[in-house]
Short mmCIF file of the C-alpha atoms (twelve columns), coordinates in Angstrom:
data_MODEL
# 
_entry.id   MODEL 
# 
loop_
_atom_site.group_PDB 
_atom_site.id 
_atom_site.type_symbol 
_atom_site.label_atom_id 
_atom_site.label_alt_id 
_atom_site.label_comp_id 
_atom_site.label_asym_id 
_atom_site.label_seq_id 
_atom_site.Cartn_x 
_atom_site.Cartn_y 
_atom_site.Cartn_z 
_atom_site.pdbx_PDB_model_num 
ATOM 1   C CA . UNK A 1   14.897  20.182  -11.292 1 
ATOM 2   C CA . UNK A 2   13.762  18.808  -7.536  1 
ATOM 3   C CA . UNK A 3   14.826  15.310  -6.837  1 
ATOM 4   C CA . UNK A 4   11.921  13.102  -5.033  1 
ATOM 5   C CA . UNK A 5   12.824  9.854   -3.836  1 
ATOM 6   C CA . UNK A 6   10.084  6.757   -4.631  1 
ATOM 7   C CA . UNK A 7   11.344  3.545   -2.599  1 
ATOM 8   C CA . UNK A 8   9.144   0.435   -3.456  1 
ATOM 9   C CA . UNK A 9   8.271   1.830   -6.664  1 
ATOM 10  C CA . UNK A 10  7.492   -1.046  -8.404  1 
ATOM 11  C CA . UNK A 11  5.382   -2.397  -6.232  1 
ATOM 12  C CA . UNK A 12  1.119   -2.247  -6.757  1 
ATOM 13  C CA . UNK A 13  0.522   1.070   -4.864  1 
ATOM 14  C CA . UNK A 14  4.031   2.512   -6.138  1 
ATOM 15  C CA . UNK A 15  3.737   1.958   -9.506  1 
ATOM 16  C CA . UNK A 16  -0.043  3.088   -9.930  1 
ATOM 17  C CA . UNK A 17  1.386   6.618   -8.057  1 
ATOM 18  C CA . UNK A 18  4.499   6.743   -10.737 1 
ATOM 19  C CA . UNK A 19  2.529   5.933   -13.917 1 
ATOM 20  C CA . UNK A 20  -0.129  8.879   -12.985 1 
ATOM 21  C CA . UNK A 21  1.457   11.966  -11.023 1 
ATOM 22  C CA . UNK A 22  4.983   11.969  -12.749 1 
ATOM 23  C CA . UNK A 23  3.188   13.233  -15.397 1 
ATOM 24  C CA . UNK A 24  1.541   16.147  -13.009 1 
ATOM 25  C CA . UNK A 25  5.115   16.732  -12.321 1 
ATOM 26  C CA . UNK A 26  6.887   17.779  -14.868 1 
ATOM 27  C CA . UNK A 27  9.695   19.554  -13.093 1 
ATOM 28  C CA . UNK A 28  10.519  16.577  -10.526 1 
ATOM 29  C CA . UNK A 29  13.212  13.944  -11.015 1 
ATOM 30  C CA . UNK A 30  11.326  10.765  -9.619  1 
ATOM 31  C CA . UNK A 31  14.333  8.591   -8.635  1 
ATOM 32  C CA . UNK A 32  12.748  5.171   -7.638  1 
ATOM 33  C CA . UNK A 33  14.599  2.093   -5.664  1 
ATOM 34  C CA . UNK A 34  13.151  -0.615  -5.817  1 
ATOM 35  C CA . UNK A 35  14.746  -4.611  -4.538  1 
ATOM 36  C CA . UNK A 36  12.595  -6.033  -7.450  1 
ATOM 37  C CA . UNK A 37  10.983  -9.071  -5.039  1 
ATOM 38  C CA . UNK A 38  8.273   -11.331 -6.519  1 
ATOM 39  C CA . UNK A 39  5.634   -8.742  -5.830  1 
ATOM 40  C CA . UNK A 40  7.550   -6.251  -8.013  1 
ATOM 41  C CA . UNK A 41  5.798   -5.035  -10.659 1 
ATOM 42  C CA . UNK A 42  7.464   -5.567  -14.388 1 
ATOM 43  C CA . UNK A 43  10.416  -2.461  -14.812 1 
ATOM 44  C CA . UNK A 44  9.283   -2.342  -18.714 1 
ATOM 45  C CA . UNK A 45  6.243   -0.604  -17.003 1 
ATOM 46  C CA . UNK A 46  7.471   2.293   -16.549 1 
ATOM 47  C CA . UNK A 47  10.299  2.889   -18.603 1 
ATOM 48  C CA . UNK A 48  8.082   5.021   -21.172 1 
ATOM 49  C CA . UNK A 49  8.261   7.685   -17.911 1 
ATOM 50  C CA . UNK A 50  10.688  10.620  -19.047 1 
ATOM 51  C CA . UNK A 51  11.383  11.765  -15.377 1 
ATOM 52  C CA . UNK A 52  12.078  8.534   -13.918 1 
ATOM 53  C CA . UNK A 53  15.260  6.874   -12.972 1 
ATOM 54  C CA . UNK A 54  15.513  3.461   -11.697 1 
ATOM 55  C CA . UNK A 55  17.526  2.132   -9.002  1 
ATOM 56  C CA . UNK A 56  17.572  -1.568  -8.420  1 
ATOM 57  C CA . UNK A 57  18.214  -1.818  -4.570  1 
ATOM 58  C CA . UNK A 58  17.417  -2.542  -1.256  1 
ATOM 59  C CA . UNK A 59  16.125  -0.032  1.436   1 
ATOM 60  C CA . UNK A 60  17.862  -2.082  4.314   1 
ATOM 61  C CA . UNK A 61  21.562  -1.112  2.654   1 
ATOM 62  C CA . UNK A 62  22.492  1.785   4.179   1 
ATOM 63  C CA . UNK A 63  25.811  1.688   1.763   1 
ATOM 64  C CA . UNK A 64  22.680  2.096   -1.144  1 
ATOM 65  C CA . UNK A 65  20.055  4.386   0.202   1 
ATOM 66  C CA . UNK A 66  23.034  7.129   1.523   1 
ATOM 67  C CA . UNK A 67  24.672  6.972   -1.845  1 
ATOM 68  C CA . UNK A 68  21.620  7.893   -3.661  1 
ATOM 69  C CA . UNK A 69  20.776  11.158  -1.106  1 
ATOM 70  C CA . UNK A 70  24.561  12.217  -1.257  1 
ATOM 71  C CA . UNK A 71  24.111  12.158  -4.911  1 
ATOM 72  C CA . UNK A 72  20.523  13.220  -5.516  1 
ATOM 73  C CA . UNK A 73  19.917  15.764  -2.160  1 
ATOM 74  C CA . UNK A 74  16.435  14.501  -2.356  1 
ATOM 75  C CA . UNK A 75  13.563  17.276  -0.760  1 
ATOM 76  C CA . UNK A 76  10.988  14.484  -0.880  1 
ATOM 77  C CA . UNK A 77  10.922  10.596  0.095   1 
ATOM 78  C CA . UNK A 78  7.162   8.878   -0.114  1 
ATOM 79  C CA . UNK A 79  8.499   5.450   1.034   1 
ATOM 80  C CA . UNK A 80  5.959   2.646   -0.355  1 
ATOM 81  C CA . UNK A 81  8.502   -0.336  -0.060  1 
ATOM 82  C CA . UNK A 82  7.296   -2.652  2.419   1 
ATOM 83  C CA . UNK A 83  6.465   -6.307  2.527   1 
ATOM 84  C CA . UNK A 84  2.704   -6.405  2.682   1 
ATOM 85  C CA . UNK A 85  1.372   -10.293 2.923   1 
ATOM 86  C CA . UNK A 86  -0.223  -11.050 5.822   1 
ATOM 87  C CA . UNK A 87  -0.122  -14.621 5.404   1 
ATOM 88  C CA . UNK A 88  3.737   -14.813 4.340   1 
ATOM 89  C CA . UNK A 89  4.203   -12.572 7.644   1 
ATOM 90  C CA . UNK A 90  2.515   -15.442 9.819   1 
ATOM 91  C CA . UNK A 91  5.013   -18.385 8.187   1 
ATOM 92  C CA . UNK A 92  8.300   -15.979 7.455   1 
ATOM 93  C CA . UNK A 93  7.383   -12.752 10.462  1 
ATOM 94  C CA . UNK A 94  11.746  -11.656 10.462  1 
ATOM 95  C CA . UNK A 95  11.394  -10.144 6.645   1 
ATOM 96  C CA . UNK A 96  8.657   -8.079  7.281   1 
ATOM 97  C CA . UNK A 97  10.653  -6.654  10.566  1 
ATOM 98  C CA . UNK A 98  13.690  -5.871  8.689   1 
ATOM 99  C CA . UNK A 99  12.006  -4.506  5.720   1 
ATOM 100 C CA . UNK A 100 9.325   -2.442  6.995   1 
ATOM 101 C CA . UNK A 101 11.191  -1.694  10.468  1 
ATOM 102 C CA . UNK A 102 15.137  -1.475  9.892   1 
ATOM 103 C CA . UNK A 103 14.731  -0.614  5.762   1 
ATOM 104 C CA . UNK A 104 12.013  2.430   7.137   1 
ATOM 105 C CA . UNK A 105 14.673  3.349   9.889   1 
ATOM 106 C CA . UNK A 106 17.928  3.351   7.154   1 
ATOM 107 C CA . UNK A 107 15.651  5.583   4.891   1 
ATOM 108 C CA . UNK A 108 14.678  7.868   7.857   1 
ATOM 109 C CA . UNK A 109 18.576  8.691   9.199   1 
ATOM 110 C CA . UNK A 110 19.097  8.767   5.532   1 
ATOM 111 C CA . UNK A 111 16.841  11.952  5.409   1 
ATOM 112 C CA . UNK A 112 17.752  13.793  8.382   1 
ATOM 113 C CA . UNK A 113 21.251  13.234  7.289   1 
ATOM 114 C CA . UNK A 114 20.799  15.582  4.093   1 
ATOM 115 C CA . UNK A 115 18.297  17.215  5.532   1 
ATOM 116 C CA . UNK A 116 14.825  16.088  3.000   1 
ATOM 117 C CA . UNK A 117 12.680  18.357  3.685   1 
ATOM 118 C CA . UNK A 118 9.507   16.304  3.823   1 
ATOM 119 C CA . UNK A 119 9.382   12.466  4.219   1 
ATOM 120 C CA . UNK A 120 5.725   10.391  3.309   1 
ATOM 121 C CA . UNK A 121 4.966   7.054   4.568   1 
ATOM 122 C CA . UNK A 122 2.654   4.954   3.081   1 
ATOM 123 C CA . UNK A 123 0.936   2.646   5.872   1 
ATOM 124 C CA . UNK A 124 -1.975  0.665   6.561   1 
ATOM 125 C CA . UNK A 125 -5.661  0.475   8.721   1 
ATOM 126 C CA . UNK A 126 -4.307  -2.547  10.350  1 
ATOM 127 C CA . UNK A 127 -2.106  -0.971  12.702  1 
ATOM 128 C CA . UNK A 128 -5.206  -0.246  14.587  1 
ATOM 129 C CA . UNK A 129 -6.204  -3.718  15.055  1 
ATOM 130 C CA . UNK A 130 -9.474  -4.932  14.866  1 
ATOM 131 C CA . UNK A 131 -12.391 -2.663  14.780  1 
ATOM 132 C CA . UNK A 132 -15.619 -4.197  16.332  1 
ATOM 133 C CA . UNK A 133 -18.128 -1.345  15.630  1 
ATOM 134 C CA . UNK A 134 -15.486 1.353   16.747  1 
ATOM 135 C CA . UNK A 135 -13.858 4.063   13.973  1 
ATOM 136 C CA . UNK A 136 -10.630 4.279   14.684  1 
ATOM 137 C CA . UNK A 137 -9.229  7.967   14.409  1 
ATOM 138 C CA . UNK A 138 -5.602  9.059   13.923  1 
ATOM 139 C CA . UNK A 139 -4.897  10.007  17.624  1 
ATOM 140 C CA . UNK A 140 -6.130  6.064   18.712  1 
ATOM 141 C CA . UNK A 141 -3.678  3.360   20.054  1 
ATOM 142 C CA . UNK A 142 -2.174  0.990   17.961  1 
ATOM 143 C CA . UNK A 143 -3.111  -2.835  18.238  1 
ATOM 144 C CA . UNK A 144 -1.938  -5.279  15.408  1 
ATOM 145 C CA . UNK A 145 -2.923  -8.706  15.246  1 
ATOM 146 C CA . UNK A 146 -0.572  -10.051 12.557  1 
ATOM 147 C CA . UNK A 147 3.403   -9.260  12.295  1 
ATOM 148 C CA . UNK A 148 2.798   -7.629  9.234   1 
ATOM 149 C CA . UNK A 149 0.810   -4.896  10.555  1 
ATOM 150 C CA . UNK A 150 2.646   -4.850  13.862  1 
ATOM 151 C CA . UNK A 151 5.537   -3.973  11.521  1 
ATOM 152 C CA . UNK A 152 3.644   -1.275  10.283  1 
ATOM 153 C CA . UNK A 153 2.952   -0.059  13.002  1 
ATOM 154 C CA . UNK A 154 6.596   -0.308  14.573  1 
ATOM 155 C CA . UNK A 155 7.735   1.851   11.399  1 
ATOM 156 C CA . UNK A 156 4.152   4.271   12.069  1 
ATOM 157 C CA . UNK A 157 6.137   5.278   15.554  1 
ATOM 158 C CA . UNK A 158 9.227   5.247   14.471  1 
ATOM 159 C CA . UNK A 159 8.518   8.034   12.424  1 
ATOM 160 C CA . UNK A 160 6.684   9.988   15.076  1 
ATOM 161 C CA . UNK A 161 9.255   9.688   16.693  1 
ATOM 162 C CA . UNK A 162 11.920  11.566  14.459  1 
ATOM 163 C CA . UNK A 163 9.042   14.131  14.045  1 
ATOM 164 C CA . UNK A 164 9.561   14.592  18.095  1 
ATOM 165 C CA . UNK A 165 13.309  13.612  18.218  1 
ATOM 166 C CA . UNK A 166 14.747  15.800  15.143  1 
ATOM 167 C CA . UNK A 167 11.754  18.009  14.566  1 
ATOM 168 C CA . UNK A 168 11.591  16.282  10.530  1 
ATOM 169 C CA . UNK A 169 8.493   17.308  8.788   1 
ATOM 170 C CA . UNK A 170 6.850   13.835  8.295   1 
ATOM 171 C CA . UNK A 171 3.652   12.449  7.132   1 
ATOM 172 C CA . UNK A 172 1.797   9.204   7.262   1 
ATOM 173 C CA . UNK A 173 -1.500  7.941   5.473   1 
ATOM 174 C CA . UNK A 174 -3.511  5.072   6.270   1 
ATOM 175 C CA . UNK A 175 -5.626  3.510   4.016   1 
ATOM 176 C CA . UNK A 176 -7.930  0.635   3.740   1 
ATOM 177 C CA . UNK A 177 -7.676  -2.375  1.371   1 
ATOM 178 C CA . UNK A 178 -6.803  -1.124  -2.077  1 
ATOM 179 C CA . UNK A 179 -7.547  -2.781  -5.604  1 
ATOM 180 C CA . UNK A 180 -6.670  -1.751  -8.947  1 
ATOM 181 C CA . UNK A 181 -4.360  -2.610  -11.370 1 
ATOM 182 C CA . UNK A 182 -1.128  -4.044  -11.412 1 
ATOM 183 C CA . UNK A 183 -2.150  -6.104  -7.788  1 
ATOM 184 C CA . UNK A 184 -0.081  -9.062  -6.951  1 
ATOM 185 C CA . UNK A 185 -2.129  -12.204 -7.573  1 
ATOM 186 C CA . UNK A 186 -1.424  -13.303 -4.063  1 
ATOM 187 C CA . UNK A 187 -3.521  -10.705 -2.591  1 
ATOM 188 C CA . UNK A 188 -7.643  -11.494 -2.512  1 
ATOM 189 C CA . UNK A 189 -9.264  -10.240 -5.471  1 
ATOM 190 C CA . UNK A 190 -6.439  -11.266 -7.862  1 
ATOM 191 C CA . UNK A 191 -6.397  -14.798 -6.402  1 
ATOM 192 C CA . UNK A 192 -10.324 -15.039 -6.564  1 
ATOM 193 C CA . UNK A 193 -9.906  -14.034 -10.331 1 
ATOM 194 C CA . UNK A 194 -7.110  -16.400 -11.105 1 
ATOM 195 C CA . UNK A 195 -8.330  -19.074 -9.874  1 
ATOM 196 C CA . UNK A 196 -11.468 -19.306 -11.400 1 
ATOM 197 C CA . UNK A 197 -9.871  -18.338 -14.599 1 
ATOM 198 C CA . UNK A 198 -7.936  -21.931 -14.099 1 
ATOM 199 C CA . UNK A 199 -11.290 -23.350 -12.868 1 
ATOM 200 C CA . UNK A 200 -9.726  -23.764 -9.393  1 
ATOM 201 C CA . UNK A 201 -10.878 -23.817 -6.027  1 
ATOM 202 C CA . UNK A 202 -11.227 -20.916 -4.320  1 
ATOM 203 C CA . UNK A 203 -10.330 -20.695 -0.430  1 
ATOM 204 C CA . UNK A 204 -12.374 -18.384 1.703   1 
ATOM 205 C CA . UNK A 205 -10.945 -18.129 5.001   1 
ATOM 206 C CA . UNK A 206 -13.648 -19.269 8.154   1 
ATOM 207 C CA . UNK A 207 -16.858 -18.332 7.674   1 
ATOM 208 C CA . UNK A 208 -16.091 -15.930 4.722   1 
ATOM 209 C CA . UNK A 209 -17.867 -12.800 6.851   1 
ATOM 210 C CA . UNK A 210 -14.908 -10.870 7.268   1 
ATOM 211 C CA . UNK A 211 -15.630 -7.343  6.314   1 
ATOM 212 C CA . UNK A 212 -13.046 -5.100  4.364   1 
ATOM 213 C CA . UNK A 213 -13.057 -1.250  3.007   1 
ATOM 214 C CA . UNK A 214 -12.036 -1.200  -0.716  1 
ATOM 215 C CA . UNK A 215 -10.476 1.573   -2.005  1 
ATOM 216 C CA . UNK A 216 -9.144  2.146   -5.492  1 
ATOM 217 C CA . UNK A 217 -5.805  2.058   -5.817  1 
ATOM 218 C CA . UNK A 218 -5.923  5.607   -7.703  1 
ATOM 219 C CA . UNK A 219 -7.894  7.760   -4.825  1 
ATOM 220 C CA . UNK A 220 -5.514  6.162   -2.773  1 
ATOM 221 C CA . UNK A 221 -2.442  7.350   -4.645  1 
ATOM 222 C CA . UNK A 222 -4.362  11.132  -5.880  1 
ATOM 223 C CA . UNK A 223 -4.148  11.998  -1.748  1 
ATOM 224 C CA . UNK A 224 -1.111  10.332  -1.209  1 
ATOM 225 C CA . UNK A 225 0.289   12.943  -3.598  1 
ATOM 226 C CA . UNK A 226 -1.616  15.887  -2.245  1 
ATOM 227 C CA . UNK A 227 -0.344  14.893  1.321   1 
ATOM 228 C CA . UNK A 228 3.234   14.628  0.550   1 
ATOM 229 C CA . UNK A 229 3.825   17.452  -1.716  1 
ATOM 230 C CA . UNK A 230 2.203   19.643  0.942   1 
ATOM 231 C CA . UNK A 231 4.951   21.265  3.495   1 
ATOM 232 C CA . UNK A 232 2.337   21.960  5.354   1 
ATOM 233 C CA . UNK A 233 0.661   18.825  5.852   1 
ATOM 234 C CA . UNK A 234 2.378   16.244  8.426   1 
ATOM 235 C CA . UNK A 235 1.132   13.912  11.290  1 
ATOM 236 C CA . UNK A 236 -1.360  11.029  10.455  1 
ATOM 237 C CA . UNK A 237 -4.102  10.873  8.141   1 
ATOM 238 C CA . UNK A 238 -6.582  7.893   7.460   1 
ATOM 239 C CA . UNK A 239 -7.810  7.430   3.934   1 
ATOM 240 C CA . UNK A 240 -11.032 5.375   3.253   1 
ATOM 241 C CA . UNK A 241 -13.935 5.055   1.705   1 
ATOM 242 C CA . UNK A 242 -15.969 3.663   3.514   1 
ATOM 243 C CA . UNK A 243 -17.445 0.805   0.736   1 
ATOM 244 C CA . UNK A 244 -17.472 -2.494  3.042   1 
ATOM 245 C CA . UNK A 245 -17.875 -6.142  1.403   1 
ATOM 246 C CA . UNK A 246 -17.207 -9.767  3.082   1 
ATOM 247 C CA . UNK A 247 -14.613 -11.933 1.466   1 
ATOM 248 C CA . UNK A 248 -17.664 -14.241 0.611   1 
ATOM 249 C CA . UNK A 249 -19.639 -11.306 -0.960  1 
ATOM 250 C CA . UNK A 250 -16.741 -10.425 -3.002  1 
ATOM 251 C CA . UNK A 251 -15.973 -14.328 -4.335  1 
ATOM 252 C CA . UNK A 252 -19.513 -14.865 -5.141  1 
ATOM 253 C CA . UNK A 253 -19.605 -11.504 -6.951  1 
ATOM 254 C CA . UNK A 254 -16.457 -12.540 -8.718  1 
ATOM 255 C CA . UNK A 255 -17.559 -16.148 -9.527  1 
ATOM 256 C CA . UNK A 256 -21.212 -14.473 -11.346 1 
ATOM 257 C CA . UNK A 257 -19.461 -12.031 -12.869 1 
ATOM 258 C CA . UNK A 258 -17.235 -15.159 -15.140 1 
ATOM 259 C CA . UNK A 259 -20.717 -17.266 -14.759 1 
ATOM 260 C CA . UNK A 260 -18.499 -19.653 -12.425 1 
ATOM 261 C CA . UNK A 261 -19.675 -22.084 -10.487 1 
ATOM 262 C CA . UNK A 262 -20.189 -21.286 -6.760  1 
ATOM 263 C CA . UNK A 263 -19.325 -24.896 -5.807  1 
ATOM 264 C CA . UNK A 264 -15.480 -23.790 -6.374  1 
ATOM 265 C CA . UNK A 265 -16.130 -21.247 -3.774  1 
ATOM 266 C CA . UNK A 266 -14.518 -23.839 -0.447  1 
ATOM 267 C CA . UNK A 267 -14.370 -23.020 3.479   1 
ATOM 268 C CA . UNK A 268 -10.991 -23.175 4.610   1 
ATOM 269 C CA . UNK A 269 -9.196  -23.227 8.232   1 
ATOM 270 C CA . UNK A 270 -9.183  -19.575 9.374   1 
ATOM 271 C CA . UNK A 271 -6.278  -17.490 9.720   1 
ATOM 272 C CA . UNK A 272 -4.522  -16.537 12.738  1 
ATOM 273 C CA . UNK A 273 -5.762  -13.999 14.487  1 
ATOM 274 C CA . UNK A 274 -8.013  -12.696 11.665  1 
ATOM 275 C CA . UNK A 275 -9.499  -9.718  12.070  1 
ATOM 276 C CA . UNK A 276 -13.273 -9.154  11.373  1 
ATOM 277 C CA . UNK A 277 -12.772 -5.435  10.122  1 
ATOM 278 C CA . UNK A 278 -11.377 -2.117  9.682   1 
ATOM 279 C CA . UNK A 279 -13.186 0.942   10.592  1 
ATOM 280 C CA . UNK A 280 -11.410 4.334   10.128  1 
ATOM 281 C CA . UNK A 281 -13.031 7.735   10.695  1 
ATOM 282 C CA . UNK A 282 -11.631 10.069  8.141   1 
ATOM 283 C CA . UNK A 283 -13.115 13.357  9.441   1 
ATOM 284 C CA . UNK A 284 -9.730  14.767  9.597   1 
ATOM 285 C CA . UNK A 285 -8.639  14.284  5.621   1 
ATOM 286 C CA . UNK A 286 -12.442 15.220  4.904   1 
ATOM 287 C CA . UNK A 287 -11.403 18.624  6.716   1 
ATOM 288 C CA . UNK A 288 -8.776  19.347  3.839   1 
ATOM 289 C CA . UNK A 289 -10.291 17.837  0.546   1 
ATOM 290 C CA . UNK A 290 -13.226 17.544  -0.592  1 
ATOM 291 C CA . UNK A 291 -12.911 14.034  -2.903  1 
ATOM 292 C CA . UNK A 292 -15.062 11.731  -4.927  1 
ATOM 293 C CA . UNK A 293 -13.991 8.195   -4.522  1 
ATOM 294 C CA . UNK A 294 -14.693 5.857   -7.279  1 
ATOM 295 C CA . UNK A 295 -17.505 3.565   -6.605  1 
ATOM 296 C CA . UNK A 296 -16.393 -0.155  -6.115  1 
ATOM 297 C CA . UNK A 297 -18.043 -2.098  -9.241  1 
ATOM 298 C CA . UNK A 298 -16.685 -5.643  -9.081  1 
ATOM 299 C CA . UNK A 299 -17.577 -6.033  -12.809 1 
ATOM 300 C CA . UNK A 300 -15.474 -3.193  -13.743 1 
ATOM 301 C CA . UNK A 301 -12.432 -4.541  -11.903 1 
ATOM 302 C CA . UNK A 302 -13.117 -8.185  -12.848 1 
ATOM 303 C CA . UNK A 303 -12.826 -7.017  -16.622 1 
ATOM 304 C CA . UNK A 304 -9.524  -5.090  -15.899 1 
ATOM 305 C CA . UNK A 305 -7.779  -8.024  -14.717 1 
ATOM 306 C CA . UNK A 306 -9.022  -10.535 -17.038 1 
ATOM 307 C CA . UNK A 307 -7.796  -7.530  -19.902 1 
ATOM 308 C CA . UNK A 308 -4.613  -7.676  -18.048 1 
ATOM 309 C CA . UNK A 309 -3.865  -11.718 -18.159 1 
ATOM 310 C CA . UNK A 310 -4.878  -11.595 -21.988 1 
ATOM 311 C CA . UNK A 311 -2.238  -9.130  -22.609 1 
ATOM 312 C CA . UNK A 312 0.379   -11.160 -20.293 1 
ATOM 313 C CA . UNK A 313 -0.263  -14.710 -22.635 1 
# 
């Protein structure tokens, strides 16, 4: 049986790949580490999944990441851990650095050491910075606005870097803003949804006009897994697509959707440095697959979550 390692597994985009392709991969031992923050997802989750092994640890011990490849001789790593909050990376910026830049190096020396033979990392559209009109492709310099997704970015060229340095067959995807299931309710959408839920106010940041890509969490995760299971397929891929809302679009869809009253819907301070948008050419991943994303429908989504709270009370 092949050994694949899944760091950050129970996180939103982690769990939503585990809970749909272990299945398409019968003859893989998933072995996924995961610190088990408060954005972890519940272990219980999961533990219906007959080719999954859980390891509660963090990516930043090197003691705990080297044990598991001298044990498991992984030939795959898709690396999703990663602290992802913008704002908690404005307030608290050394976590995200040692996370998503020293926790990304460990795992890296970890797999040149036993030699994986493919490593996947799972990063973001706002490494690029923000996009005024311009689609940003693949081969385009890196400009981050927040520490979070300078972070990103850091671990983005670190791993080019062993691709140069060591010749290691790596790959990286960047996608837009992803929703879906199992989404920490500090992120937008969940918050939106909460909150109105608790007939709370509802904080849209500045003039609410910022524009975002939403992509569904399982497109996101379906060419995440075509990516990294391909030897063939390294380098830098964006993933999109290409279905743009404003945060105020999105909260007043939300609010008619529970027949809530717009008047909880409040202007707040802005953020700093907020960027408008996110524009990503995909031309390149087009090249390879021809895929149907799912169409954004708020209602759809809005029901999901409100499904998911009734289950949780």
């Amino acid at each position: 049986m092949r050994h694949v390692l899944i760091s950050g597994g129970l996180g939103f985009i982690g769990i939503n790949y585990l809970l749909d392709k272990t299945k398409e991969h019968e003859d893989v031992l998933f072995v996924v580490l995961d610190k088990l923050t408060y954005a972890a997802n519940d272990p219980k989750i999961i533990k219906d999944l007959k080719n999954v092994i859980l390891v509660v640890g963090d990516i930043c011990s090197k003691k705990t990441v080297f044990s598991l490849f001298k044990k498991y001789h992984f030939e795959l790593v898709i690396n999703f851990a990663a602290e992802t909050h913008v704002d908690n990376s404005l307030t608290n910026p050394l976590i995200f650095t040692k996370t998503n830049v020293y926790g990304l190096n460990v795992l890296l020396e970890a797999s040149k050491k036993y030699g994986v033979k493919k490593f996947h990392q799972v990063s973001t559209d706002e490494v690029y910075g923000e996009s005024l009109g311009h689609y940003f492709k693949e081969t385009d310099s890196l400009n981050p606005s927040s520490p979070y997704a300078a972070s990103k970015a850091a671990g983005d060229l670190l791993c080019l870097s062993y691709m140069r340095s060591y010749n290691m067959n790596i790959s990286i995807t960047r996608s837009s803003n992803n929703y879906g299931k199992y989404q920490n309710i500090e992120k937008f959408m969940p918050k939106v949804i909460n909150n109105l839920l608790e007939k709370k106010m509802v904080p849209i940041y500045g003039d609410g006009k910022n524009l975002r890509d939403y992509l569904y969490v399982k497109d996101n995760c379906n060419l995440i897994d075509l990516i990294a299971f391909d030897p063939k397929l390294n380098g830098i891929y964006n993933i999109s697509s290409h279905q743009e809302y404003s945060a105020i679009e999105i909260a007043e869809s939300i609010c008619k959707c529970l027949g809530c009253d717009l008047n909880l819907i409040k202007y707040v301070k802005d953020r700093k440095g907020h960027d408008f948008s996110y524009k990503m050419d995909t031309s390149k991943i087009e090249s390879l697959f021809s895929y149907k994303f799912q169409e954004f429908n708020i209602n759809q989504y809005v029901q999901e979550v409100i499904n998911e709270h009734i289950k949780s009370i």
